[in-house]
C-alpha positions in Angstrom: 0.0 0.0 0.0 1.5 3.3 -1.1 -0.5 6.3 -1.2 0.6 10.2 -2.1 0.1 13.2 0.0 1.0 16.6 -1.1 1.8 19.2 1.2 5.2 21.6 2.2 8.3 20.2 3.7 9.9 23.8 4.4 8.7 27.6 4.0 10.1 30.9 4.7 8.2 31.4 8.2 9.0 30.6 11.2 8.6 26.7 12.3 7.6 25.6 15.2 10.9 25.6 16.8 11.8 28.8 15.8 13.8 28.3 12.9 13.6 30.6 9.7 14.9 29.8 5.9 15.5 32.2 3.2 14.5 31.5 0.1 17.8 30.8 -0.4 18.1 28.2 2.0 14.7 26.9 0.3 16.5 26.6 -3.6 19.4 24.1 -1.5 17.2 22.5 0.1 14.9 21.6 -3.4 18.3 20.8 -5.0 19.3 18.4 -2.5 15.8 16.8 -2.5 16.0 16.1 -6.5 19.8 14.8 -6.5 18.7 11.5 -3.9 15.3 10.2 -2.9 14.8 11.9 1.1 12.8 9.5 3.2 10.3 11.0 5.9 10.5 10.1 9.3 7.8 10.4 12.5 8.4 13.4 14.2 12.8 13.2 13.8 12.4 9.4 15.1 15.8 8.8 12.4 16.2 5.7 15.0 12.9 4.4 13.6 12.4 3.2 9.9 10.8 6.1 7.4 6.7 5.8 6.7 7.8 7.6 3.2 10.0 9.4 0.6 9.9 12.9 -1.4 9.0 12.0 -5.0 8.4 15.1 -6.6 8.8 19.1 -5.5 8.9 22.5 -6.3 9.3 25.8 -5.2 6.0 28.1 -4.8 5.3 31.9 -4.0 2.7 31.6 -0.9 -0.2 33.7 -0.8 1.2 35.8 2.0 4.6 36.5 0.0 6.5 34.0 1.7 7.9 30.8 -0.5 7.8 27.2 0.6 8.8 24.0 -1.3 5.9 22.2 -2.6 6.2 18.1 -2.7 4.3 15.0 -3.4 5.2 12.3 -0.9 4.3 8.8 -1.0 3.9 7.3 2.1 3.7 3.3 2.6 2.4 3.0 6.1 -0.9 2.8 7.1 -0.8 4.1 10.4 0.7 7.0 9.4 -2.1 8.2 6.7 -5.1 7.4 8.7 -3.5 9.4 11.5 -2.8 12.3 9.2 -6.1 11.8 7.6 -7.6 12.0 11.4 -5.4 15.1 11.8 -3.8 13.7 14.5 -0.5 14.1 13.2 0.6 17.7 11.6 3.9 17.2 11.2 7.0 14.6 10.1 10.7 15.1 9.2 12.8 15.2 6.3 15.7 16.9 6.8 13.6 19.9 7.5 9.8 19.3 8.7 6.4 18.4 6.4 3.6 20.4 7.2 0.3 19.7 5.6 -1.5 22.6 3.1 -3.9 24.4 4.9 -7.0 23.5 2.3 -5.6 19.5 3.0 -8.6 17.4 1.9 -7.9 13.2 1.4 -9.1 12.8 -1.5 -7.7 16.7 -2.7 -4.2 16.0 -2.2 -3.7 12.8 -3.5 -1.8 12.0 -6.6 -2.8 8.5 -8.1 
């Protein structure tokens, strides 16, 4: 079972833990992701095996002038999709963090 999510892995606000890119920072970042496949982890659990990969992403202008990277990921554990699809979990890890788009519907988001 593999199903894709779209949503942003990294923007130009502040995160949660108070960290800020540039767009700069945001163009490395989206070169890095298309040179090697980056697997998503729970919540920085890198001890733990990854519930999905980046396969596609770009760089967008948001609405509020800010830019964020774009991606489809594909995720292949269950748990992890009906948990996001509950909206109990708003957030992974790639190298930076994944945070869902705020008009996230199931069936909108999905690439098949």
């Amino acid at each position: 079972m593999r199903e894709k999510v779209r949503g942003y892995v990294a923007t130009t606000h502040r995160d949660s833990r108070g960290h800020k890119f540039t767009k700069e920072d945001l163009k490395q970042m989206l070169d890095q992701i298309r040179k090697r496949t980056q697997p998503i982890f729970r919540q920085h659990r890198i001890n733990e095996p990854p519930v999905g990969k980046i396969i596609d992403a770009k760089l967008e202008k948001l609405k509020d002038g800010e830019y964020g990277i774009l991606a489809i990921v594909e995720f292949y554990d269950r748990k992890t999709l009906q948990e996001i699809d509950c909206g109990t979990l708003k957030g992974f890890s790639v190298a930076v963090g994944f945070v869902q788009t705020q008009n996230y519907k199931r069936k909108g988001a999905r690439y098949d």
